[in-house]
C-alpha positions as CSV (number, residue, x, y, z in Angstrom):
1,X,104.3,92.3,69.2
2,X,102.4,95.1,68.1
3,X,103.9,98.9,67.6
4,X,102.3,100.4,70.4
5,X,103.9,97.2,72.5
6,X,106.9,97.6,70.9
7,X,107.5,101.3,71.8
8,X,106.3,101.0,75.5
9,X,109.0,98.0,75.6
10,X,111.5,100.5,74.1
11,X,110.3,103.0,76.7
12,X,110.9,101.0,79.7
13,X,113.9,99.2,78.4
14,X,115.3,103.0,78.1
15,X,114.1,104.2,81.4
16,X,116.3,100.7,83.3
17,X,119.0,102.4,81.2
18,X,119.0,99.9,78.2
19,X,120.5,102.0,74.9
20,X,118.6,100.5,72.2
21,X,119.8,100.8,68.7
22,X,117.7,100.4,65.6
23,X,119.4,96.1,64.9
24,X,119.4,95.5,68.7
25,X,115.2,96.1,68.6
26,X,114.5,93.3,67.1
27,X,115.3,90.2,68.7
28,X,115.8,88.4,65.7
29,X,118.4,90.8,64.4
30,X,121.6,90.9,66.4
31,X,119.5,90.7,69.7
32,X,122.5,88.9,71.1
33,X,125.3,91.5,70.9
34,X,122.4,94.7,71.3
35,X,120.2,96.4,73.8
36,X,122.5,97.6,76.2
37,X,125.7,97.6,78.1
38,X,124.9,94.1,79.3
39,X,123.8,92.6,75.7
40,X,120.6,91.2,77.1
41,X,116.8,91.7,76.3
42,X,113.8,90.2,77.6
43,X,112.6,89.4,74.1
44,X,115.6,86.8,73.4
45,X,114.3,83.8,72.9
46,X,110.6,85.7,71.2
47,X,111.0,83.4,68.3
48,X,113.8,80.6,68.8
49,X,111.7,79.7,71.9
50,X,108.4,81.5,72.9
51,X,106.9,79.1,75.2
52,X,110.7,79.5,77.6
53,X,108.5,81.2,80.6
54,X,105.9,78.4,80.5
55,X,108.3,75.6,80.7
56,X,110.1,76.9,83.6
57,X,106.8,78.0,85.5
58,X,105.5,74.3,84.7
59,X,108.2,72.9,86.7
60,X,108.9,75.1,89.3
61,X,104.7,74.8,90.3
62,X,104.9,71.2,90.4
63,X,108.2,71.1,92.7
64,X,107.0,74.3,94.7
65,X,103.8,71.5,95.7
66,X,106.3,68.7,97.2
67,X,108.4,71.4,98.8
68,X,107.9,75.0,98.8
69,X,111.2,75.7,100.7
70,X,112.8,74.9,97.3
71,X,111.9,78.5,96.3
72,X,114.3,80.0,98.2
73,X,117.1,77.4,97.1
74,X,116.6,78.5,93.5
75,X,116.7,82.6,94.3
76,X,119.7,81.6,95.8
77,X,121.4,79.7,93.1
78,X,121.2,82.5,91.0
79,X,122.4,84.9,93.1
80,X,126.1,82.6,94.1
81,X,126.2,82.1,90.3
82,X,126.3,85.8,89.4
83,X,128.8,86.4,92.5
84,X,131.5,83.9,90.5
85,X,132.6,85.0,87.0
86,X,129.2,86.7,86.5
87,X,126.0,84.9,85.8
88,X,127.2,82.2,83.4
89,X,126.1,78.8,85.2
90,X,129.6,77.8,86.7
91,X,127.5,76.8,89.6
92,X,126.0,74.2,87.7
93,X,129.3,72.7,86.8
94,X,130.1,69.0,88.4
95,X,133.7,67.9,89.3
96,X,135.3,66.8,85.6
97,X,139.3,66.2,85.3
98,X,139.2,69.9,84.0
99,X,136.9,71.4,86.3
100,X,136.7,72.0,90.3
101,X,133.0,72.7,91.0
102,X,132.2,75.2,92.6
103,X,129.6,73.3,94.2
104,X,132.9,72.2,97.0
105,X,133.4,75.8,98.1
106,X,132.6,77.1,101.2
107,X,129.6,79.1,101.2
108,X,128.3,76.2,98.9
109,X,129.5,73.0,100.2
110,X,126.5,70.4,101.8
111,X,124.4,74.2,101.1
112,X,123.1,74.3,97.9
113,X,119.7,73.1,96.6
114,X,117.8,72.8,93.8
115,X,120.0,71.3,90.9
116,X,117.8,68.5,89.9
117,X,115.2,71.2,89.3
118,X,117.3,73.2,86.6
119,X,118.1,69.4,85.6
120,X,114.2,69.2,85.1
121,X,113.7,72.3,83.4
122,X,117.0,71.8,80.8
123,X,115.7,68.5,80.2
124,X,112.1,69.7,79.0
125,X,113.9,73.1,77.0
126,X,116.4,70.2,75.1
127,X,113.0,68.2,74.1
128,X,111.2,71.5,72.7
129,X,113.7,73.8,71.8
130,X,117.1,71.8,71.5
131,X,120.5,73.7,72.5
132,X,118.9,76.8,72.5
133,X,118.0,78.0,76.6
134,X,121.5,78.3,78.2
135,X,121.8,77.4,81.7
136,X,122.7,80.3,83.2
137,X,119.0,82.0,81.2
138,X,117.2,78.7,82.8
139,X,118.7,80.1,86.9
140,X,117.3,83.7,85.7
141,X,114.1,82.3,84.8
142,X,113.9,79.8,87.7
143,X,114.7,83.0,90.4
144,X,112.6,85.1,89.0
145,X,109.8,82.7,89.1
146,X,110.5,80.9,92.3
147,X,109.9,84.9,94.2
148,X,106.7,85.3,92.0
149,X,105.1,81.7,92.9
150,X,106.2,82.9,96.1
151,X,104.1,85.8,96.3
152,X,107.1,88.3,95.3
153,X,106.9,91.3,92.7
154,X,107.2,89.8,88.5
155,X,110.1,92.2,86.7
156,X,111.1,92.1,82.4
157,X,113.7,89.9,82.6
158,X,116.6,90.2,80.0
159,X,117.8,87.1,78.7
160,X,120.2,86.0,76.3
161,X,123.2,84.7,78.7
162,X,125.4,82.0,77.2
163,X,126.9,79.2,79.3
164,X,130.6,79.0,80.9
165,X,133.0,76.4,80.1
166,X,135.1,77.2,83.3
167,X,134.4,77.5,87.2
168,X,136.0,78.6,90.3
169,X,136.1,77.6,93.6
170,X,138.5,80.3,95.1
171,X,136.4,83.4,93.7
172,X,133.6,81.3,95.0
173,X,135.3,81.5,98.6
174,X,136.6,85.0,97.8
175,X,133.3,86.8,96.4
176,X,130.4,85.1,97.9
177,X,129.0,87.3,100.9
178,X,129.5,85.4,104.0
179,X,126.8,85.2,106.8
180,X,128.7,86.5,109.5
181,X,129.9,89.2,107.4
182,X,130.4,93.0,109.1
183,X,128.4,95.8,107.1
184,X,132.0,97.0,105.6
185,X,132.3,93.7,104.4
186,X,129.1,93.4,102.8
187,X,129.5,96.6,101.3
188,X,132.7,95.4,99.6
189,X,132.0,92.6,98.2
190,X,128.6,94.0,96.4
191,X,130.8,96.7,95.0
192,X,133.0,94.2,93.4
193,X,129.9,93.1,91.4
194,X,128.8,96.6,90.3
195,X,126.4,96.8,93.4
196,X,125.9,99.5,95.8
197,X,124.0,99.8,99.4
198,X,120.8,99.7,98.0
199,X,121.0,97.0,95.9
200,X,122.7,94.9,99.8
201,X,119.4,95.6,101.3
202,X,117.0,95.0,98.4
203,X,118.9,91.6,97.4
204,X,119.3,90.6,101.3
205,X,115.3,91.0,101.1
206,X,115.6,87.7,99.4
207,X,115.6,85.9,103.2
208,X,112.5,86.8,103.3
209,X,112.0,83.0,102.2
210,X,114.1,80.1,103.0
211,X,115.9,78.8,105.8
212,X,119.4,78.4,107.1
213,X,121.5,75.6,109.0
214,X,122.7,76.6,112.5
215,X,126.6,76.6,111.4
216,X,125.7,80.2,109.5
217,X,124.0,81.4,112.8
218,X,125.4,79.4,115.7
219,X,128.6,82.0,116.7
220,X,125.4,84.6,117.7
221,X,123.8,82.2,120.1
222,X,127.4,81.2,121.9
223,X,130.6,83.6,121.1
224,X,129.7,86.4,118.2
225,X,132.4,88.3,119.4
226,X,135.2,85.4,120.5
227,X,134.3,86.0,124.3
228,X,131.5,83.3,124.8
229,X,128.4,85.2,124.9
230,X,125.8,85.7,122.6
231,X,125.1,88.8,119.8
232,X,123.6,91.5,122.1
233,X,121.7,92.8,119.0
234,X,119.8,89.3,119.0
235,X,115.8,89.8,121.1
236,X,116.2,87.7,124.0
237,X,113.0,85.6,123.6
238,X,114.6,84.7,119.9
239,X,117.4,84.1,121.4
240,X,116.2,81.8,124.0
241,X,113.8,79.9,120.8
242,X,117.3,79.7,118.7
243,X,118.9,77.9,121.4
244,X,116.8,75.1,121.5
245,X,117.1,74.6,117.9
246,X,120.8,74.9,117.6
247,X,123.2,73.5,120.7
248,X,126.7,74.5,121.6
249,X,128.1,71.9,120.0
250,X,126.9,69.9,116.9
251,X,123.4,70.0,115.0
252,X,125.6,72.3,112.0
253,X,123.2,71.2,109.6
254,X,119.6,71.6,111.7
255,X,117.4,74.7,110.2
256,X,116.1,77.5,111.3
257,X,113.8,80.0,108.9
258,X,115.8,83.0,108.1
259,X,111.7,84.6,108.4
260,X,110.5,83.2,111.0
261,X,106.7,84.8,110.8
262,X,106.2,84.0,106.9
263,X,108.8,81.5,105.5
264,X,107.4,80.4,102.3
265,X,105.7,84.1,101.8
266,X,107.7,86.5,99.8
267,X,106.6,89.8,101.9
268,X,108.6,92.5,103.7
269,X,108.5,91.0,107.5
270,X,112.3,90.4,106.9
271,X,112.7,93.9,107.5
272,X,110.5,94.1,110.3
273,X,111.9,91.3,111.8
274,X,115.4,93.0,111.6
275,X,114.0,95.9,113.5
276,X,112.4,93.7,116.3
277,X,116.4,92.5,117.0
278,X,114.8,89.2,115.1
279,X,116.9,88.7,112.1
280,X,118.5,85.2,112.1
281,X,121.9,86.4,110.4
282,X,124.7,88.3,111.5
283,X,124.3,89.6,107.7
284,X,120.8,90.5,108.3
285,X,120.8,92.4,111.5
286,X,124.0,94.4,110.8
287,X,122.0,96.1,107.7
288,X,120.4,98.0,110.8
289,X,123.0,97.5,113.5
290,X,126.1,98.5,111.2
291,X,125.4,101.9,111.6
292,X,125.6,103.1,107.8
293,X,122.8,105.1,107.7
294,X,122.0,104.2,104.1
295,X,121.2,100.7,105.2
296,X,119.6,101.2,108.4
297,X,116.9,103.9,106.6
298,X,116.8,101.0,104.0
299,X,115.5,98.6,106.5
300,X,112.8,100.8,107.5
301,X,111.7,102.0,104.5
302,X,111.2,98.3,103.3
303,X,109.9,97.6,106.9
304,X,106.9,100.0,106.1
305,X,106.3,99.9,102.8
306,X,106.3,96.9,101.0
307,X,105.6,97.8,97.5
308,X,108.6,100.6,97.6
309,X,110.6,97.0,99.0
310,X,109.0,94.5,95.8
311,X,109.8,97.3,93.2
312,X,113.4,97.8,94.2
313,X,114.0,94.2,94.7
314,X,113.2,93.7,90.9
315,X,115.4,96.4,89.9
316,X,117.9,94.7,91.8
317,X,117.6,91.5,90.4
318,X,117.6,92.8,87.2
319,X,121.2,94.8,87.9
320,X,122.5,91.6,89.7
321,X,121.4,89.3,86.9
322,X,123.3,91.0,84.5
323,X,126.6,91.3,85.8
324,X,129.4,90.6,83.3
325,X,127.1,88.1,81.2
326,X,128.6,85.7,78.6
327,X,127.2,87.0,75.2
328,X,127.4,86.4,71.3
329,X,130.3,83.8,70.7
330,X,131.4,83.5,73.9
331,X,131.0,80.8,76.2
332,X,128.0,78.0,74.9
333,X,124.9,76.4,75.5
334,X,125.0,73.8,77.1
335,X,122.8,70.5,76.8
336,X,123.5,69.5,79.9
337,X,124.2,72.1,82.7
338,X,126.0,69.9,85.0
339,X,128.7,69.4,81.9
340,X,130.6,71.4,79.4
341,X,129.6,70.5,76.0
């Protein structure tokens, strides 16, 4: 890195709100325990391993071409890994006699994709750049790429997380925002990670890819409010197209595309969606319907402006990705990230 590179990296790592000391600048000096309240910076692994980016974007191309949907899955990982203990990899975690994964909680149980990706990408890290990558770095990488193959915006990620050797499955069930969740809900449980309104209807942007099994959606098609009829908010004609993919009774795991105009296209139509009474989630459609005017302007902002929607989602992910990392001693790297070392 040259100086001029090196003081415009200073520059922007200040204006995100990064202190930088003098040791913390260099990545090869004390990079780990430097650079800001969360300890991270995006020029961790500069010499230990430069070619991290490559490897992951390697991967993720060649499983994006058998299945593009697997995008979404891996945005997603992240995000209910940073909602348990911080973004450390307990997701990752298998059942062991001292472990419950947190792969059996609710809002993850028969849910969560994409682990034999991050199997893919550890696997390649171990070969170049042994027990040096942790995890929980690999499912920053992996979402940051997944919404740039997508077509999403690229952001400086800071890295330098270390690995977990414990999981939870009752802050999973506790912390991880529900579909069906009311606005005041939503609110609450971003707050317990350090996140505020904006960063609800940035991250929630995230649906702008993906899809979602009927048992997240099906209580707005027959009995959202425990009096068997359907979620007013919801456009009748979507209504009426939801119906045929998701019955009264059974068909929990068919899918429906949380966007239904671009699904694989990281773009703002979630938001217009959302105004046209066309957002598949209760979650989605209260961010307008909740009546907190922060989130409702949100939703229109990112509705007509799509650039003012792809830079706020990167500062998002940035803030989300660095909630309560494990850093310097703590925690490990793991060589597998289905098991503690």
């Amino acid at each position: 890195m040259g100086v001029v590179e090196a003081v415009i990296s200073v520059t922007a790592m200040t204006l995100l709100g990064w202190t930088i000391s003098p040791s913390s600048a260099h990545p090869g000096w004390g990079s780990p325990w430097g650079g800001g309240s969360s300890g991270l910076l995006p020029e961790y692994y500069m010499y230990t391993c430069p070619q991290v980016n490559d490897i992951v974007l390697s991967v993720l191309e060649r499983a994006f071409e058998t299945e593009p949907r697997i995008a979404a899955s891996l945005l997603r990982l992240h995000f209910h890994d940073c909602f348990v203990q911080g973004c450390d990899a307990s997701v990752l975690l298998d059942d062991s006699p001292m472990i419950g994964s947190e792969k059996k909680a609710g809002p993850n149980l028969n849910s969560l994709r994409g682990f034999e990706v991050i199997d893919e990408i550890k696997a390649k890290l171990e070969e170049i750049c042994p027990e040096t990558v942790s995890c929980a770095d690999i499912l920053a990488l992996a979402a940051r790429g997944s919404t740039v193959l997508s077509g999403g915006p690229n952001w400086e990620l800071p890295l330098g997380r270390r690995d977990s050797r414990t999981a939870s499955i009752s802050i999973a069930n506790r912390d991880i925002p529900p579909p069906n969740g009311t606005i005041q809900n939503l609110v609450t449980l971003f707050q317990r990670q350090g996140l505020d309104e904006v960063d609800l209807v940035a991250l929630s942007g995230g649906h702008t890819i993906g899809m979602a099994r009927c048992v997240t959606f099906k209580q707005r098609l027959y009995n959202q409010n425990g009096n068997n009829q359907p979620d007013s908010t919801l456009e009748r004609g979507y209504y009426q197209e939801l119906k045929t993919v998701c019955p009264p009774s059974g068909g929990d795991n068919y899918i429906s595309p949380l966007d239904l105009a671009s699904p694989v296209r990281f773009d703002n139509t979630y938001y217009k969606l959302i105004l046209w009474g066309k957002g598949l989630l209760t979650s989605d459609e209260v961010l307008l319907t909740g009546r907190l005017s922060t989130t409702m302007e949100l939703v229109r902002a990112y509705a007509e402006d799509e650039g003012l929607f792809f830079q706020q989602f990167a500062r998002s992910m940035i803030k989300m990705g660095s909630i309560k990392p494990l850093i310097g001693f703590n925690g490990e790297v793991r060589r597998n990230c289905r098991r503690v070392n």
